[in-house]
C-alpha positions in Angstrom: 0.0 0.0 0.0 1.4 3.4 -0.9 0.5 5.5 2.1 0.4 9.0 1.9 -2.1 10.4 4.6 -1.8 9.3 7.9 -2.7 10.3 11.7 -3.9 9.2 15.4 -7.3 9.1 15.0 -8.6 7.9 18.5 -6.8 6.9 21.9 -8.7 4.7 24.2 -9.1 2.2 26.8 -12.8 0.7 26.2 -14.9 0.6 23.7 -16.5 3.5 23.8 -13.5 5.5 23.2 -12.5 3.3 19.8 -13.5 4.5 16.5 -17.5 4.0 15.4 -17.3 4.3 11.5 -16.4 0.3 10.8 -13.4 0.6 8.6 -11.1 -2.3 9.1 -8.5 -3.1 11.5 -5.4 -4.5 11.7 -3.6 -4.7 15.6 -0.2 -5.0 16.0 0.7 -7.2 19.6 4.1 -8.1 21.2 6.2 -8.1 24.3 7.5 -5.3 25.7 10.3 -3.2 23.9 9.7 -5.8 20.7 9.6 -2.6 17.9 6.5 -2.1 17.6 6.5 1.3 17.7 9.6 1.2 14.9 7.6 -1.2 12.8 4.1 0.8 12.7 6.7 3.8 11.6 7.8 2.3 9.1 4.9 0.6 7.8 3.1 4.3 7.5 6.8 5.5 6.1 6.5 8.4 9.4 9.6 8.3 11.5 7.8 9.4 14.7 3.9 9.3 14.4 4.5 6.3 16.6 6.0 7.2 20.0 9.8 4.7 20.4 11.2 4.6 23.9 14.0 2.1 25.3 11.7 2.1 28.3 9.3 -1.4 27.9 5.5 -0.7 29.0 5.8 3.0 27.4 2.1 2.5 25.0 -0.7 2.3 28.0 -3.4 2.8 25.7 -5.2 1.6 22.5 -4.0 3.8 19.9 -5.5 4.1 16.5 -4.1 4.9 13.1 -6.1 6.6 10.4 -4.4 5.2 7.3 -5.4 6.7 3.8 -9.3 7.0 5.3 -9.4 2.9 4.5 -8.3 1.3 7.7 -6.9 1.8 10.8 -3.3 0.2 12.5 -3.9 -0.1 15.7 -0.9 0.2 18.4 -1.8 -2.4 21.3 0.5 -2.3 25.0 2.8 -4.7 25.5 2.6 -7.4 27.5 5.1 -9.4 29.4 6.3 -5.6 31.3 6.7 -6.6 34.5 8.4 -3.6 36.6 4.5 -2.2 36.4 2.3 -2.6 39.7 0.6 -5.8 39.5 -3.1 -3.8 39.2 -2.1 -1.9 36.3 -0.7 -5.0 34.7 -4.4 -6.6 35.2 -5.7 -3.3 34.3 -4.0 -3.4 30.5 -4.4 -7.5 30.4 -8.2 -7.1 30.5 -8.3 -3.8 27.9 -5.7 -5.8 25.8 -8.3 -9.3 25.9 -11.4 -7.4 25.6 -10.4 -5.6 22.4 -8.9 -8.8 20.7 -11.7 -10.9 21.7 -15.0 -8.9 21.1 -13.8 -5.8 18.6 -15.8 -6.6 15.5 -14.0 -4.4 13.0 -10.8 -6.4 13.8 -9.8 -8.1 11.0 -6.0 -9.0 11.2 -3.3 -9.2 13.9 0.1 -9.0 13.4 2.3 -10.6 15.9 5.4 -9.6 16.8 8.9 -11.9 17.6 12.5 -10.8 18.3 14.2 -12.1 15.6 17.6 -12.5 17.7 15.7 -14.6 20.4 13.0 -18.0 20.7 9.6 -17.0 21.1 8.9 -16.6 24.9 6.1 -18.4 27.1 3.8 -14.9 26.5 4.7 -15.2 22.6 3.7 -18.9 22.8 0.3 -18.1 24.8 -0.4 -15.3 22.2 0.3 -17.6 18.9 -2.3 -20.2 20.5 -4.3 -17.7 20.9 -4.5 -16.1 18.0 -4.9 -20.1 16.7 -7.9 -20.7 19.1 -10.0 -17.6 17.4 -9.4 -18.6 13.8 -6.9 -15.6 13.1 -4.8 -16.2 10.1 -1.4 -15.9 11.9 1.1 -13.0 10.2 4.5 -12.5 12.3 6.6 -10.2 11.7 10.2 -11.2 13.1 11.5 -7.5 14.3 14.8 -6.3 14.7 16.4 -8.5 11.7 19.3 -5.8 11.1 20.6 -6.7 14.7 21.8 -9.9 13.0 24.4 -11.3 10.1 22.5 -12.2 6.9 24.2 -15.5 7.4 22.4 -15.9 10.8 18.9 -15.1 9.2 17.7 -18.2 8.4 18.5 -20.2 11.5 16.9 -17.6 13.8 13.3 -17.8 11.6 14.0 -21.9 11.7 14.0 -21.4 15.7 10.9 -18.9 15.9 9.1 -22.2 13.2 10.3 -24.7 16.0 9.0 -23.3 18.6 5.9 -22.1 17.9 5.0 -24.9 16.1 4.0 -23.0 12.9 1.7 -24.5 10.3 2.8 -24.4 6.2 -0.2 -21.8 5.8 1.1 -19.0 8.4 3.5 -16.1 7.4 6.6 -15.3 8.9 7.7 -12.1 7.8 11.4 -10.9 9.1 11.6 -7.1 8.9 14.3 -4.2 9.7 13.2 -0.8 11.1 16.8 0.2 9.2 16.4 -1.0 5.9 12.8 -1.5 5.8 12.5 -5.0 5.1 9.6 -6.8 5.2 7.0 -3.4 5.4 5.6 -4.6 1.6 5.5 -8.0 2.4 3.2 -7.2 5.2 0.9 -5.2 3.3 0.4 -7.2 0.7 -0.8 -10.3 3.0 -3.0 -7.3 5.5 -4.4 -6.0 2.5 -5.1 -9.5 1.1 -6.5 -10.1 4.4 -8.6 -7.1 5.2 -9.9 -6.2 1.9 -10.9 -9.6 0.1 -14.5 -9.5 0.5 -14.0 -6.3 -2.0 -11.7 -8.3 -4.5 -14.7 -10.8 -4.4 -17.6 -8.4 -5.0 -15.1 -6.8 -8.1 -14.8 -10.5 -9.9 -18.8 -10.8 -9.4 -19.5 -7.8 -10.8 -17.5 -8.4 -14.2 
């Protein structure tokens, strides 16, 4: 997708607060201090509409992206940040669930893996998650540039392992430095999101 327009269109916590006008959405979820923030950047081609920090557990809110008027890229906490007070942790847990599990216009999540590292026990929980619901799984493997070419490979044959992923999902490695992997990932969201339209155009002719 060539993106061109772009800005936060809504902040929230509950539902209430989350946009009413039923475009599509596609969430982006990972640990702590994965890249998300670097990832949605890059994927919007801003270098700063999404807030970066070294400092995990920085995004305490839903935040949601007006892209181009057709969808929205929505910016969810990270979990596994455990220096917060338990409460708040429960606090976000519950937002984070309740949006994934009941938000109708969500139509795609992207989750996200440190490339350098094995999925984690939260990554794991998440991946079976996003199995359990149906999701069609897209991961995007962050931080990629940290790492040889050489040693590319074997790290995305670890994340396989141990996630236990299936032939059909997509593992996507991408660099917030040289942008690899942003048009891989819009061409599966937008495959994703806007098929029903593809559909409609080859009944029509």
């Amino acid at each position: 997708m060539e993106v061109n327009r772009v800005s936060l269109a809504a902040v929230g916590v509950k539902e209430a607060q989350y946009p009413k006008d039923g475009r599509p959405e596609v969430a982006f979820v990972g640990k702590s201090n994965v890249g998300k923030s670097t990832l949605i950047n890059a994927m919007v081609r801003r270098k700063a509409l999404a807030r970066t920090s070294s400092s995990p557990g920085k995004t305490r809110t839903i935040n949601f992206y007006d892209v181009e008027g057709l969808l929205y890229i929505v910016d969810v906490p990270g979990y596994g940040y455990a220096k917060a007070p338990k409460s708040e942790i429960e606090k976000w847990g519950a937002m984070i669930e309740g949006y994934l599990q009941n938000r109708q216009t969500l139509k795609a999540i992207v989750l996200l893996i440190d490339i350098r590292h094995a999925p984690g026990e939260n990554d794991q929980l998440m991946y079976q998650w996003l199995r359990h619901y149906g999701y069609e799984i897209l991961i995007a493997a962050t931080k990629a540039d940290k790492l040889n070419r050489s040693q590319v490979p074997k790290q995305l044959a670890l994340i396989k392992k141990t996630l236990q992923l299936r032939p059909e999902d997509h593992l996507i490695p991408f660099s917030g430095v040289t942008k690899a992997g942003v048009a891989e990932l819009w061409e599966q969201i937008e495959r994703i999101l806007f098929a029903d339209d593809k559909k409609d155009e080859k009944s029509v002719k």
